[in-house]
N, CA, C, O and CB atoms as a CASP TS submission, in Angstrom:
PFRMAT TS
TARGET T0000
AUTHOR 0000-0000-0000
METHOD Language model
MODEL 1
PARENT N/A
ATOM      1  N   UNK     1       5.464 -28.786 -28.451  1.00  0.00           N
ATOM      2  CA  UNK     1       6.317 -27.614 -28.545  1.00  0.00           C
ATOM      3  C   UNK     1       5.489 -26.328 -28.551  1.00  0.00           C
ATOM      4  O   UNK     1       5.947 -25.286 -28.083  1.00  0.00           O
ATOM      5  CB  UNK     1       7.183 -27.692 -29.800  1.00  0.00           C
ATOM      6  N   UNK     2       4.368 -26.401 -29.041  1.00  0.00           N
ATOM      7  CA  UNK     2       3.193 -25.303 -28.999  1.00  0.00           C
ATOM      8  C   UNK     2       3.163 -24.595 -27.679  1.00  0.00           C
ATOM      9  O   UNK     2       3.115 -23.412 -27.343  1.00  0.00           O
ATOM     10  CB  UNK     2       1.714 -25.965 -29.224  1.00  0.00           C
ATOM     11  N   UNK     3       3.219 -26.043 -26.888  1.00  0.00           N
ATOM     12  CA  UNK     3       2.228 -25.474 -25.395  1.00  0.00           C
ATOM     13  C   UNK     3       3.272 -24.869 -25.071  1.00  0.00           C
ATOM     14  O   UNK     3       2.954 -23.826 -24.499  1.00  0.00           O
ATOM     15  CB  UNK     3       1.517 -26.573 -24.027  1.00  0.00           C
ATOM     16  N   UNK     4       4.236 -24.976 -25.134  1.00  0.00           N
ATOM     17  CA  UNK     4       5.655 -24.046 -24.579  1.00  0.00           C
ATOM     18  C   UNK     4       5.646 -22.416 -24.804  1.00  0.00           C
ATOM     19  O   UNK     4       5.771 -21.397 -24.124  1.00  0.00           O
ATOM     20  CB  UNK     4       7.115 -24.582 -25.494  1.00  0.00           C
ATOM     21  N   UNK     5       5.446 -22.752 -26.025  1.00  0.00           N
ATOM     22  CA  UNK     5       5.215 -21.315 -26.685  1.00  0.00           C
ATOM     23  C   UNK     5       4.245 -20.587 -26.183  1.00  0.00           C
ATOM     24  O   UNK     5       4.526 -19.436 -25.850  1.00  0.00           O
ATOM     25  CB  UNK     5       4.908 -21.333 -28.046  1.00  0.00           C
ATOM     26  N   UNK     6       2.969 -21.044 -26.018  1.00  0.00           N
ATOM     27  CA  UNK     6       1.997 -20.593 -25.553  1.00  0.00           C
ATOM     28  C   UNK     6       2.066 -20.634 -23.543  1.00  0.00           C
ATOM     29  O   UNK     6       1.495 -19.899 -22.738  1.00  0.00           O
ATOM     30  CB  UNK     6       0.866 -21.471 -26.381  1.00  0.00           C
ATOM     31  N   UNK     7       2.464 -21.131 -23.445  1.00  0.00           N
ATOM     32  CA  UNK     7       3.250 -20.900 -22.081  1.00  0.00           C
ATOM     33  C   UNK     7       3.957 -19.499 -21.683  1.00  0.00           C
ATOM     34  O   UNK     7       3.542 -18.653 -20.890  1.00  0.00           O
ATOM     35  CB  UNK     7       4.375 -21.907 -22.068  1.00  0.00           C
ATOM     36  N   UNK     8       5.277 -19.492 -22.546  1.00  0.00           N
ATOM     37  CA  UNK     8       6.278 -18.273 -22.106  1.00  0.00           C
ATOM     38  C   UNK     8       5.283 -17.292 -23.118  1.00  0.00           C
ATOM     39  O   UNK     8       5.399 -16.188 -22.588  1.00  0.00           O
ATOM     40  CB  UNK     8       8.354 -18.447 -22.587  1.00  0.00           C
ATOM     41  N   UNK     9       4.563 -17.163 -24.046  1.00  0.00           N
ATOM     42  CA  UNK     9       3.404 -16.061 -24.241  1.00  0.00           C
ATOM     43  C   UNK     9       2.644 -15.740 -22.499  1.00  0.00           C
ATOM     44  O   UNK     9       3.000 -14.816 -21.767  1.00  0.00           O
ATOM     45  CB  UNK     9       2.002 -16.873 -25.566  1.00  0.00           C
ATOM     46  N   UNK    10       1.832 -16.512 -22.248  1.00  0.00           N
ATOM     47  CA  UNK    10       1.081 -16.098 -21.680  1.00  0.00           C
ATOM     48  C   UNK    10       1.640 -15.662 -20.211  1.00  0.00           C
ATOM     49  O   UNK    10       1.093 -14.781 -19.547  1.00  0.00           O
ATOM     50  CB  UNK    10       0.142 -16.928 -21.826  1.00  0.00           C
ATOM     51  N   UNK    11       3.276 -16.680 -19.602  1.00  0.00           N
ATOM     52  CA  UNK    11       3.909 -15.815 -18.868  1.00  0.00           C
ATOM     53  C   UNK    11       4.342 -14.140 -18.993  1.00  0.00           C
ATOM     54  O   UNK    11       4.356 -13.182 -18.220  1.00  0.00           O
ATOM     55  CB  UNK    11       4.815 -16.462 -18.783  1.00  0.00           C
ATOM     56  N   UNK    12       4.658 -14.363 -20.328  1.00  0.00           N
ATOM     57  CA  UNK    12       5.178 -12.445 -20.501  1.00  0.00           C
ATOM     58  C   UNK    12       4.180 -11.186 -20.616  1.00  0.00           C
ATOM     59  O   UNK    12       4.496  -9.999 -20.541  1.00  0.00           O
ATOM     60  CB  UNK    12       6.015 -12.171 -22.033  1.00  0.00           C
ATOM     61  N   UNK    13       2.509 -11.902 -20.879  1.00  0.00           N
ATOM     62  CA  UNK    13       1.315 -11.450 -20.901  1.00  0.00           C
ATOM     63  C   UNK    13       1.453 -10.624 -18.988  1.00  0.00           C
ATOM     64  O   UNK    13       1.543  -9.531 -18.427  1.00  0.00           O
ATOM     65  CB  UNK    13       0.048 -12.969 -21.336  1.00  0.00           C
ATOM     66  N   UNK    14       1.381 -12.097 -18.700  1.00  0.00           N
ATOM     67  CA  UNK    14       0.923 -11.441 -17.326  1.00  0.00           C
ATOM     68  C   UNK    14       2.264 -10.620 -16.498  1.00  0.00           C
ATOM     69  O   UNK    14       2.094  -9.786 -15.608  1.00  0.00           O
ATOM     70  CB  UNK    14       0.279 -12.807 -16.262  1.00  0.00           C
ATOM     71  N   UNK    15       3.538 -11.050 -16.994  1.00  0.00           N
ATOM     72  CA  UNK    15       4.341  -9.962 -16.271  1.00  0.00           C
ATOM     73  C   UNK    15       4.370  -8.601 -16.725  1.00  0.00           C
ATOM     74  O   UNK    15       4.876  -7.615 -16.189  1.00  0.00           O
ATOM     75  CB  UNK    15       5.644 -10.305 -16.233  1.00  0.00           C
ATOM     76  N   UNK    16       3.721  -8.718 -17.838  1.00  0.00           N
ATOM     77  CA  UNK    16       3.661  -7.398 -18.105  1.00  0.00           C
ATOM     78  C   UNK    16       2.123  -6.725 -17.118  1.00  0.00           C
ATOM     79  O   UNK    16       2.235  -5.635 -16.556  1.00  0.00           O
ATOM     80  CB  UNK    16       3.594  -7.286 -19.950  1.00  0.00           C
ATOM     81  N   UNK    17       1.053  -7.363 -17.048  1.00  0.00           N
ATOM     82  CA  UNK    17       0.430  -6.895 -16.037  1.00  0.00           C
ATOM     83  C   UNK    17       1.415  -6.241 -14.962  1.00  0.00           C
ATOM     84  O   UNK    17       1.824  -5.080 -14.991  1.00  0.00           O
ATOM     85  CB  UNK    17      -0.366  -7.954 -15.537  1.00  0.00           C
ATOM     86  N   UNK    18       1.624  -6.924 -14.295  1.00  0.00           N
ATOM     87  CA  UNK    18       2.250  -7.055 -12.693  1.00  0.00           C
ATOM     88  C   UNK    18       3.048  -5.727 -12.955  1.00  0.00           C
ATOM     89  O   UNK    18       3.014  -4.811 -12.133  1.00  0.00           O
ATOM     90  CB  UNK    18       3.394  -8.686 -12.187  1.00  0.00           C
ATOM     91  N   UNK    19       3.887  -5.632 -14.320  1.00  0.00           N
ATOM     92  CA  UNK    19       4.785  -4.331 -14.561  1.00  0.00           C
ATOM     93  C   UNK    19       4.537  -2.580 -14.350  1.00  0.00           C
ATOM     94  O   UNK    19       5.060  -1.542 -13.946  1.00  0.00           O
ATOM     95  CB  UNK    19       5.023  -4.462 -15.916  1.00  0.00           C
ATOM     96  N   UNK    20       3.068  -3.292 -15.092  1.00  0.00           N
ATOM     97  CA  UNK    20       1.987  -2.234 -15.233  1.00  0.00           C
ATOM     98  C   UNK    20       1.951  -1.535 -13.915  1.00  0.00           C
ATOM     99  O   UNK    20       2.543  -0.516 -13.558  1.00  0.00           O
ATOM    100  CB  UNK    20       0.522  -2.845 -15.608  1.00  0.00           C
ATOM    101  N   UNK    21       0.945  -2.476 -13.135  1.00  0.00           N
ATOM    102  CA  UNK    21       0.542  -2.438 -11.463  1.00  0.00           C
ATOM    103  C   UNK    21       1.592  -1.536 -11.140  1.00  0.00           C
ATOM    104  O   UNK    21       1.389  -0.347 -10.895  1.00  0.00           O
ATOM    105  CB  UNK    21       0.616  -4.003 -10.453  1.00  0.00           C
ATOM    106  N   UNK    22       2.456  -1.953 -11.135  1.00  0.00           N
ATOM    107  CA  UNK    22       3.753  -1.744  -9.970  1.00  0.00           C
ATOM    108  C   UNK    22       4.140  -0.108 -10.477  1.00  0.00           C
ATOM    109  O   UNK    22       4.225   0.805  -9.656  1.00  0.00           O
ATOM    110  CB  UNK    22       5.453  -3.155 -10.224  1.00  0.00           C
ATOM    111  N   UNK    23       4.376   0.107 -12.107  1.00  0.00           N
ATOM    112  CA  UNK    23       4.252   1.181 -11.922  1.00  0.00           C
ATOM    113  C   UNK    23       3.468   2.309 -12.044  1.00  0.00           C
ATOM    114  O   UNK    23       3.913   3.454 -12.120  1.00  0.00           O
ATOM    115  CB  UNK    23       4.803   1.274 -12.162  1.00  0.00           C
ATOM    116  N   UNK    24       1.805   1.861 -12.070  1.00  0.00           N
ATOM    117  CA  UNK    24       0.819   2.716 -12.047  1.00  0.00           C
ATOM    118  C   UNK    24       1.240   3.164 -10.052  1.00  0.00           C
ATOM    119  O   UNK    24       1.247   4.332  -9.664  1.00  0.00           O
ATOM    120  CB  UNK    24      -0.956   1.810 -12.645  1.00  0.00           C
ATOM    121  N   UNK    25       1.520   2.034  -9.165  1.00  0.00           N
ATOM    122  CA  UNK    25       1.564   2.407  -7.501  1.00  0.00           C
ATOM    123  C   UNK    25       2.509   3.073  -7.807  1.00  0.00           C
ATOM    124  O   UNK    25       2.073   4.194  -8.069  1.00  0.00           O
ATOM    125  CB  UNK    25       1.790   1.336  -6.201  1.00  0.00           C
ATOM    126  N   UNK    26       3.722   3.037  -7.949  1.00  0.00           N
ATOM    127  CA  UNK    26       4.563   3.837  -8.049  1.00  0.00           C
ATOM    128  C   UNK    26       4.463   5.383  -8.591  1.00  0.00           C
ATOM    129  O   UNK    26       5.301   6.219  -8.254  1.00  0.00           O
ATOM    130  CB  UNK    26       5.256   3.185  -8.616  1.00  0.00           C
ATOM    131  N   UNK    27       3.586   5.628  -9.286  1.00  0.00           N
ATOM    132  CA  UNK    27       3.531   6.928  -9.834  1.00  0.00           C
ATOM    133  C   UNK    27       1.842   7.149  -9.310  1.00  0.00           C
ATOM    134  O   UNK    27       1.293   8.221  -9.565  1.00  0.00           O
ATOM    135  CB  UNK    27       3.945   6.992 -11.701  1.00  0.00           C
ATOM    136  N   UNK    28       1.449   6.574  -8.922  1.00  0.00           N
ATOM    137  CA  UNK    28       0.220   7.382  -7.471  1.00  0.00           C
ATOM    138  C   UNK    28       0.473   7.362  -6.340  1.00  0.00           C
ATOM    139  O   UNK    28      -0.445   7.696  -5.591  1.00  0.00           O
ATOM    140  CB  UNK    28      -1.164   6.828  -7.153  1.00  0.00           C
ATOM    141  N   UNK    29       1.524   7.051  -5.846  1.00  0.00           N
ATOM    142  CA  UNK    29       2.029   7.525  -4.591  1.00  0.00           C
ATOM    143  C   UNK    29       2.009   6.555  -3.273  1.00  0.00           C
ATOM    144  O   UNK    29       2.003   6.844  -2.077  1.00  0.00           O
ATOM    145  CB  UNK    29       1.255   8.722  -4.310  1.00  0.00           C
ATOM    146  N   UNK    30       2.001   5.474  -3.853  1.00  0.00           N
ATOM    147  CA  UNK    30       1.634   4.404  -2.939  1.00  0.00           C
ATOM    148  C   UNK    30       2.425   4.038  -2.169  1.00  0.00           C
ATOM    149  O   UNK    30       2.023   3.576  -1.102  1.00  0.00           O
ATOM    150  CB  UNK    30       1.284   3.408  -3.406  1.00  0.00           C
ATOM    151  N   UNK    31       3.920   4.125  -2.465  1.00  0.00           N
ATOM    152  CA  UNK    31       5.294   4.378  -1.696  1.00  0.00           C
ATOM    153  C   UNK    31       6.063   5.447  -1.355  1.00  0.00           C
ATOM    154  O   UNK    31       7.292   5.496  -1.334  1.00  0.00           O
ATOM    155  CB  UNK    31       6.087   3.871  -2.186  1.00  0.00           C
ATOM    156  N   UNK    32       5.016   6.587  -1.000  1.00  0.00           N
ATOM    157  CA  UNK    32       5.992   7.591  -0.686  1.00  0.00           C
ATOM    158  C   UNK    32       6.103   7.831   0.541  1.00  0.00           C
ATOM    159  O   UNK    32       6.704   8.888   0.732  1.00  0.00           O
ATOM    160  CB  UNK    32       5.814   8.708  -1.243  1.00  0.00           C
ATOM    161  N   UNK    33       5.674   7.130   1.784  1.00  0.00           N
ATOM    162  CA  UNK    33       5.437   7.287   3.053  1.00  0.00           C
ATOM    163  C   UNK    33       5.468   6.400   3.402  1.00  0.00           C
ATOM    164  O   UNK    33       4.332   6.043   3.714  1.00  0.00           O
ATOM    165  CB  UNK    33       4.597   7.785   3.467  1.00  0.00           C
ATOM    166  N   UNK    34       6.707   5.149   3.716  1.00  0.00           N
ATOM    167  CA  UNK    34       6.703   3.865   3.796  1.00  0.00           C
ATOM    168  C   UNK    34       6.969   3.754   5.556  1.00  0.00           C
ATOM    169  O   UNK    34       6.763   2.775   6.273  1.00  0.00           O
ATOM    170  CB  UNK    34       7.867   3.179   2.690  1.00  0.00           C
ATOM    171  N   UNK    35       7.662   5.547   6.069  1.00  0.00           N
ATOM    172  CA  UNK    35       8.095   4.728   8.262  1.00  0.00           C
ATOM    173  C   UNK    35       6.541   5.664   8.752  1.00  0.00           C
ATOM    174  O   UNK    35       6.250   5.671   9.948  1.00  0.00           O
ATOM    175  CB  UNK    35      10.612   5.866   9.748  1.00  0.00           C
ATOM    176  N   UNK    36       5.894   6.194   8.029  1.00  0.00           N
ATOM    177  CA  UNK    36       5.286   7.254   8.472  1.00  0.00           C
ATOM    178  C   UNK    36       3.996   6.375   9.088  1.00  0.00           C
ATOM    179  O   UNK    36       3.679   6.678  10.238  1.00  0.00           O
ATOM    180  CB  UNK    36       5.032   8.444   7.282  1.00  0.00           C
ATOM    181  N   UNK    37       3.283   5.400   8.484  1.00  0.00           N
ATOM    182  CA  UNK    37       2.472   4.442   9.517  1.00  0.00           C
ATOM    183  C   UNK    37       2.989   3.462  11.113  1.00  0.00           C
ATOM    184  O   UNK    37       2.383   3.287  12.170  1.00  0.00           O
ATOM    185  CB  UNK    37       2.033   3.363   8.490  1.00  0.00           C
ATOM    186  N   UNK    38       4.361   2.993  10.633  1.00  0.00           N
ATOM    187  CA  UNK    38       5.005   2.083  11.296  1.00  0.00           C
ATOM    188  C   UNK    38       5.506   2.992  13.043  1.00  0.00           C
ATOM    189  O   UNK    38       5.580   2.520  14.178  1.00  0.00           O
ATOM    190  CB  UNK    38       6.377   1.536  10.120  1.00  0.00           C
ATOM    191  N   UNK    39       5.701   4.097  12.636  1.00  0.00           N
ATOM    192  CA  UNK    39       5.894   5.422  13.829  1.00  0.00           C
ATOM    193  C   UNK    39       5.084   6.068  14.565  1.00  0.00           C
ATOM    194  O   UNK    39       5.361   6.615  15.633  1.00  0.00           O
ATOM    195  CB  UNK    39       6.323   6.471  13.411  1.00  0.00           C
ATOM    196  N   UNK    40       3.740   6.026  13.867  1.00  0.00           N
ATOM    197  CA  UNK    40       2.789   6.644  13.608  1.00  0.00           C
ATOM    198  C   UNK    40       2.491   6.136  15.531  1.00  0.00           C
ATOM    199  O   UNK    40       2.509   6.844  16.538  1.00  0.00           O
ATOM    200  CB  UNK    40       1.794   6.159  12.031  1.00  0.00           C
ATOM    201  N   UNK    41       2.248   4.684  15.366  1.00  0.00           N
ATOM    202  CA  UNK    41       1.637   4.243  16.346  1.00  0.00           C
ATOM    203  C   UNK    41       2.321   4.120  17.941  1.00  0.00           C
ATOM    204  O   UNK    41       1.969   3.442  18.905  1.00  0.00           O
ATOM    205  CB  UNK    41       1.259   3.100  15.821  1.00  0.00           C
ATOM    206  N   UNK    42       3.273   4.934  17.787  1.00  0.00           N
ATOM    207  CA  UNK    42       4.399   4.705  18.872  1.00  0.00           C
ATOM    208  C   UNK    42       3.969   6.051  19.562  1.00  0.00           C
ATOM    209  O   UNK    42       4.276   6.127  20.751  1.00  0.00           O
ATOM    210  CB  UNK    42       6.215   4.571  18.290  1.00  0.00           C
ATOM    211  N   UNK    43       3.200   7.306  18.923  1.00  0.00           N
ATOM    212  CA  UNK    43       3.495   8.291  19.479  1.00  0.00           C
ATOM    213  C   UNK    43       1.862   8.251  20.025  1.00  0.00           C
ATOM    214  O   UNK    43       0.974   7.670  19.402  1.00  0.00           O
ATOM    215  CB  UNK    43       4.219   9.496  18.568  1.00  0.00           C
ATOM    216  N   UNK    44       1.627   9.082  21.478  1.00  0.00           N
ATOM    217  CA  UNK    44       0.281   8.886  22.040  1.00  0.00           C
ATOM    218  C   UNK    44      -0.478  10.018  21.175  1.00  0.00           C
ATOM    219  O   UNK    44      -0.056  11.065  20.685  1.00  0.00           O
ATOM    220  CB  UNK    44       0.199   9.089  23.800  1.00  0.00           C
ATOM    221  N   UNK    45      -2.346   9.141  21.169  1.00  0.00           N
ATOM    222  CA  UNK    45      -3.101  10.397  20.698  1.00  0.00           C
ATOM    223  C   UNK    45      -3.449  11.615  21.870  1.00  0.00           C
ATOM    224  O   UNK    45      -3.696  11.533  23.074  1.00  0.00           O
ATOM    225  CB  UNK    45      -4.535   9.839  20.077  1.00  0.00           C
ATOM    226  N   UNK    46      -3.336  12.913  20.823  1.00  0.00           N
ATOM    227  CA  UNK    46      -3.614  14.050  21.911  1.00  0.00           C
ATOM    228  C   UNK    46      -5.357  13.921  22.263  1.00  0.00           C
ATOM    229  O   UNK    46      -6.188  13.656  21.394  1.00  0.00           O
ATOM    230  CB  UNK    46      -3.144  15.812  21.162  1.00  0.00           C
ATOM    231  N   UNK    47      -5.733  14.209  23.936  1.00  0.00           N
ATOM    232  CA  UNK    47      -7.240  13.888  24.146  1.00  0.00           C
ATOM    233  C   UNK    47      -7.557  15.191  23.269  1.00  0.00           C
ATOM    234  O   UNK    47      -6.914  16.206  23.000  1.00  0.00           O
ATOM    235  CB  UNK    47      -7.929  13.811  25.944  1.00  0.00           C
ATOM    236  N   UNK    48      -9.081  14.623  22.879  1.00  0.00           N
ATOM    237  CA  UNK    48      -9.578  15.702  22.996  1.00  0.00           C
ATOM    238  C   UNK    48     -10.496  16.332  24.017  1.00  0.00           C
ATOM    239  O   UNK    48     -10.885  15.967  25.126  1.00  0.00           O
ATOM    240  CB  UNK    48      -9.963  15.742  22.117  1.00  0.00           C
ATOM    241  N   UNK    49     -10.673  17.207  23.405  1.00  0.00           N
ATOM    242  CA  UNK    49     -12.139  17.926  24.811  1.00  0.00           C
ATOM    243  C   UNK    49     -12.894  17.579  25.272  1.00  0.00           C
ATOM    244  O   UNK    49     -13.244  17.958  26.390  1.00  0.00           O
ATOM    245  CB  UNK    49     -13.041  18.747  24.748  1.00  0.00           C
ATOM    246  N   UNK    50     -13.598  16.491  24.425  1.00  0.00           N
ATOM    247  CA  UNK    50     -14.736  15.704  24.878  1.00  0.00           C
ATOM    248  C   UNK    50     -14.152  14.799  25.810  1.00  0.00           C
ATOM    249  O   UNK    50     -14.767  14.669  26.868  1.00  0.00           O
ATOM    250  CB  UNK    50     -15.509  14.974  23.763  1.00  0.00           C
ATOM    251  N   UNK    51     -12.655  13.863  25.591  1.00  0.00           N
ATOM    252  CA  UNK    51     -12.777  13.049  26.577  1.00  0.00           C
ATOM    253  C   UNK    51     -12.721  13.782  27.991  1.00  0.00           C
ATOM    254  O   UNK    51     -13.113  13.307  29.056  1.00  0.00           O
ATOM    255  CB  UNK    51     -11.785  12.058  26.398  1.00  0.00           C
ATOM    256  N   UNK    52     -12.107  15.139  27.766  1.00  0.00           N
ATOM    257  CA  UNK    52     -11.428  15.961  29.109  1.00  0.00           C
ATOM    258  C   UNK    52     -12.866  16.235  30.041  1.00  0.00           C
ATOM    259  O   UNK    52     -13.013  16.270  31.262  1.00  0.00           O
ATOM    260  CB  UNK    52     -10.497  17.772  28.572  1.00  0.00           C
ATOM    261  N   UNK    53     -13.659  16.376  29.135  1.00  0.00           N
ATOM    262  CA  UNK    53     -15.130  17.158  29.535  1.00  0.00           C
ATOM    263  C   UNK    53     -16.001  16.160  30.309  1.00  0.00           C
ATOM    264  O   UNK    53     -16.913  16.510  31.058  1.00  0.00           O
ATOM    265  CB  UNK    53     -16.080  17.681  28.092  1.00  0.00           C
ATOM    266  N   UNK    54     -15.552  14.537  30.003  1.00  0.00           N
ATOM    267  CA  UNK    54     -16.355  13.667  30.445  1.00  0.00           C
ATOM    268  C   UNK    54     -15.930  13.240  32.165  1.00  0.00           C
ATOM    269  O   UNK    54     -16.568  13.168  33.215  1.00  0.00           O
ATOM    270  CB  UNK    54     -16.280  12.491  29.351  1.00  0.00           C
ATOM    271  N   UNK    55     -14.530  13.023  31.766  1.00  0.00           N
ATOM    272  CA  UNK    55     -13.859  13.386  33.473  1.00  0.00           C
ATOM    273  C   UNK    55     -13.932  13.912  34.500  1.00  0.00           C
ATOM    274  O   UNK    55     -13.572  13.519  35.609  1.00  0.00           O
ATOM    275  CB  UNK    55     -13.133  13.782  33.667  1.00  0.00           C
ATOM    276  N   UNK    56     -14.636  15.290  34.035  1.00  0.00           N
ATOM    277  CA  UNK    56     -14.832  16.209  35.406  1.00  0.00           C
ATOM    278  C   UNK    56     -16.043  16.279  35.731  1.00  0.00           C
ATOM    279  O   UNK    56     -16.083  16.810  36.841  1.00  0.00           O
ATOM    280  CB  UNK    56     -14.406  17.624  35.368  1.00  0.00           C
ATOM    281  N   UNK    57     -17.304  15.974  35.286  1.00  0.00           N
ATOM    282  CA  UNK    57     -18.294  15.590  35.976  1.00  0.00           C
ATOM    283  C   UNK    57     -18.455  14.177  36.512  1.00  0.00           C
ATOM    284  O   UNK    57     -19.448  13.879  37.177  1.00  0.00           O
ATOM    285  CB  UNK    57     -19.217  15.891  35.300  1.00  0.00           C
TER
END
């Protein structure tokens, strides 16, 4: 009956980790820009000069 105990202890130990985690990301900003990568890659990069510069010679 111990190990039980010491079981749902050491489960509520670590969800409280995980609780932690989730809202230390949450309050550094780790979800505040969730389409802004996923879009990101759809739109073309502008050249720059150097590639323009390599072209014409």
């Amino acid at each position: 009956m111990s190990v039980l105990f010491m079981t749902i202890f050491f489960s509520f130990i670590i969800a409280l980790f995980f609780l932690v985690g989730f809202i230390w990301s949450v309050k550094s900003g780790q979800f505040d820009d969730t389409d802004g990568p996923a879009v990101r890659m759809l739109f073309d990069d502008k050249k720059s000069s150097h590639a323009t510069n390599n072209n014409k010679s």
